[in-house]
Each structure stands twice: as structure tokens, then as C-alpha cells.
N, C-alpha and C positions, 0 to 999 in steps of 0.2 A: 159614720159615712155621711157626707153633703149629698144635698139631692141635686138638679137643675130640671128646668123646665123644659119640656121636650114639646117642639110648637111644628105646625105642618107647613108647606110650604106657600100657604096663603097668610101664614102669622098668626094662627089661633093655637091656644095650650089644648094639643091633645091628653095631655099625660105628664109624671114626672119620670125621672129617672135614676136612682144611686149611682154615686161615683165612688171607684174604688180609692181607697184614700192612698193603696201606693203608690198608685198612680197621680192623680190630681188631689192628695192633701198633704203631699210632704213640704218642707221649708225648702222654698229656691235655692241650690245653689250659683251664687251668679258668678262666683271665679270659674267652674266647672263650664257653665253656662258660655261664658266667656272665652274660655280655652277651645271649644267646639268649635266657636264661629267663626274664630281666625281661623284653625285647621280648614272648614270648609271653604272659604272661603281662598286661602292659601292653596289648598285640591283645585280651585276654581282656576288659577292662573295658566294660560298658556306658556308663560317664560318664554317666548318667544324675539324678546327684544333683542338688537345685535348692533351693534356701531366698529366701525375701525380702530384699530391700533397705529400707534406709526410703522407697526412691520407692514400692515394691510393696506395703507396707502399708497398710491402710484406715485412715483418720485421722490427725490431727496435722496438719491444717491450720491452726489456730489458735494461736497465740505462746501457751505456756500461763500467762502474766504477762508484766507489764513487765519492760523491760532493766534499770531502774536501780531503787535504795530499799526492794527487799524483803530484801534479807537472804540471798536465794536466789543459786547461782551463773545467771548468767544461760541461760536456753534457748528456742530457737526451735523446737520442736517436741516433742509427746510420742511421738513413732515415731521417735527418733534411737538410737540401736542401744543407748545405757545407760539406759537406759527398760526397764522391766516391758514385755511386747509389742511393743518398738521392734524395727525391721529389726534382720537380719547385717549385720556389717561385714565385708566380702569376701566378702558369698555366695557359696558356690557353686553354677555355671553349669554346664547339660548342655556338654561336651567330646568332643574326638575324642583317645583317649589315643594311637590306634595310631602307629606310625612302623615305615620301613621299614630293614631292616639289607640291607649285602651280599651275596650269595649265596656268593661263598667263604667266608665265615664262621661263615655256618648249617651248609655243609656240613662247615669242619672242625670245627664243634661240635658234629656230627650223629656224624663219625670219631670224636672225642675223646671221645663218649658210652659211641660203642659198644667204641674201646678199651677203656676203663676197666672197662665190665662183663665183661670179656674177660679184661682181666686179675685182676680180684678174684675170679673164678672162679664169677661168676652169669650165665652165659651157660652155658640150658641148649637144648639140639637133639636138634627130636624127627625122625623119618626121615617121619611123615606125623599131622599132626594133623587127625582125622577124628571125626566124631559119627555114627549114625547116626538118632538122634532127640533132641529137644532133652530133655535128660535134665540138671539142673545137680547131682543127687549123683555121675552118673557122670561128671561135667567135677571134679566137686570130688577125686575116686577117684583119676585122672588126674595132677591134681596132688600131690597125696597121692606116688601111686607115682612120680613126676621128684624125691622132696622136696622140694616148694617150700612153704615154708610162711610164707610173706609177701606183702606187694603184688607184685604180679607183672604186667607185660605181656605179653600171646601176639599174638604177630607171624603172620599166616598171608600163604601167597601173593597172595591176593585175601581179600575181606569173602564169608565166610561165616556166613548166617545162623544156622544151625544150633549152630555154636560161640559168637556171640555171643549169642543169647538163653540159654544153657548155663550158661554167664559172668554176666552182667550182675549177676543177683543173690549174687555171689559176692564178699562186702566186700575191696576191695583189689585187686581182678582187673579188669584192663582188656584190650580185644581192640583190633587194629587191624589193617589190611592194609599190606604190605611196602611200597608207594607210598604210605601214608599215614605212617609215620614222623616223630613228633618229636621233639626232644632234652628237652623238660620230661616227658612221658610214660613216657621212658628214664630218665632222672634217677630220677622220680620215686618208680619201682619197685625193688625189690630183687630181681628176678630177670627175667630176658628170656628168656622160652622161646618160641624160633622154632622153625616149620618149616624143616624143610631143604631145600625148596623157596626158601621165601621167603629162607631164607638166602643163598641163588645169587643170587635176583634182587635182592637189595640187593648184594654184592660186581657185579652188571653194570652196575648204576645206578650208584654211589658210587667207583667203582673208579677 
């Protein structure tokens, strides 16, 4: 098992702490990894886009000339999609983008995430992340004192209000609770400062 350093939220090493290796010491996979973040990210879409057809266009019922003797290529409507104001051709239609993947899949891409930050050595753990009022310079002080000085997601054991209103205005900082975990979020950050609380409770879930 790897250890990591478990620091408090002023930045000094309280302690260390084992990591479970099936959790954070397996081999990334990043195809796995990779198949996730489209899925969510694809779950992510509204498909909401919608444009006209030439059936859905107002006008162009009338032959705008004869077929034959003008000179002109021949056309049966002026809303035919190469027309000034004519329909799309292929509009696009409100969709359902989502689809669903396997669940050992997400979960070893959920493993493979948090190897990785495990092994690149941004996996930072704090012994108790607490606020006592919702204060976002002394959330920003916080990180400051861990060094984190990039997007970063803070894993706490449960959703605490206190910490995420702390957070929220803090460009790049995202909060989530240890059951709410996802591998695009993980990815997406350059550093993962979890509780170590919520650290336990992901190795008893994921384990």
C-alpha cells in the first residue's frame, strides 16, 4: 500500500495515511477513462437544437416558373434549401443524446481516475475540512496553505453547505460529496483535496 501525507487546513502534516491500492494503485485505464467522459458529457447535452425544413417554412407553394423554355435550371419551389430563406437540409431535430454504459466500467474509470491523481501526486488530504462561516477568502487562504493553485475539486464526506457557498465563487474550484463522485469532475481538475473522512468512505464504497 502507498502512503500520502494528510496536512490540516493551515498546511502542516498532521499524519499520514494508507491508500487502498484498489483503489488508487491500479494501472489507468484511459480507453475506459475516456469512454466515461464522452458518456457524461453526452448525458450532459440538452439536444435541444431545432431549425426548419422546407416543409416548415412559410411559403413556396407556387412553381416559381415553368419546367421547360426559360433558360433557368428547373425549380419547384422557392423554400427548397438553396434558395435565399429556403428550409435546412437535415435539420436538426430536439434528441435524446444520453445512453447508458456498464457499471464496471464507470467504476473502473472512477478507480483509473483516482489512480492517476494518486500517482501524479495531486491527491491532496486534509484530516478535517471545516468552515465555521461561509467566508470565500478564508476557503481561498485554505487552499493557498494545501498549495493548490489550480482547478481543483474538494471531496467532503457529505454536501456541506458552508464549504460550498465558500467555494462556488472561486474560478476553478468545484465541491462535491464523497457519494456524489464523478470521473469527468476528477479528470477535469488538477488537484483532488479530499477529506479524510470522505477518503475512507470512498475506499468502503469502491473497494
Amino acid at each position: 500500500m502507498s502512503t500520502v501525507k494528510v496536512l490540516n487546513m493551515a498546511g502542516a502534516e498532521v499524519g499520514t495515511m494508507e491508500l487502498s491500492d484498489a483503489i488508487f494503485g491500479i494501472e489507468p485505464n484511459t480507453a475506459v477513462v475516456h469512454e466515461v467522459v464522452k458518456n457524461h458529457l453526452a448525458n450532459c447535452r440538452q439536444g435541444t437544437q431545432s431549425a426548419l425544413t422546407r416543409a416548415e417554412v412559410s411559403g413556396g407553394g407556387r412553381k416559381p416558373w415553368r419546367q421547360k423554355g426559360t433558360g433557368h435550371a428547373r425549380q419547384g419551389s422557392t423554400r427548397a434549401p438553396q434558395w435565399t430563406h429556403g428550409g435546412i437540409a437535415f435539420a436538426p431535430k430536439p434528441r435524446d443524446y444520453s445512453y447508458v454504459l456498464n457499471k464496471k466500467v464507470k467504476r473502473l474509470a472512477l478507480k483509473s481516475a483516482l489512480s492517476a491523481k494518486a500517482a501524479e501526486g495531486q491527491l491532496v488530504v486534509i484530516d478535517s475540512i471545516r468552515q465555521a462561516e461561509i467566508k470565500t477568502a478564508a476557503f481561498r487562504k485554505f487552499l493557498d496553505n494545501v498549495k493548490v493553485d489550480g482547478k481543483a475539486l474538494v471531496v467532503t464526506p457529505a454536501v456541506d453547505n458552508v464549504v460550498v457557498k465558500s467555494a462556488r465563487n472561486i474560478p476553478g474550484v468545484l465541491t462535491t460529496a464523497a457519494n456524489m463522485l464523478n470521473v469527468y469532475d476528477i479528470v477535469n481538475a488538477k488537484y483532488l483535496v479530499v477529506d479524510q473522512a470522505a477518503l475512507k468512505k470512498i475506499e468502503e464504497v469502491y473497494a
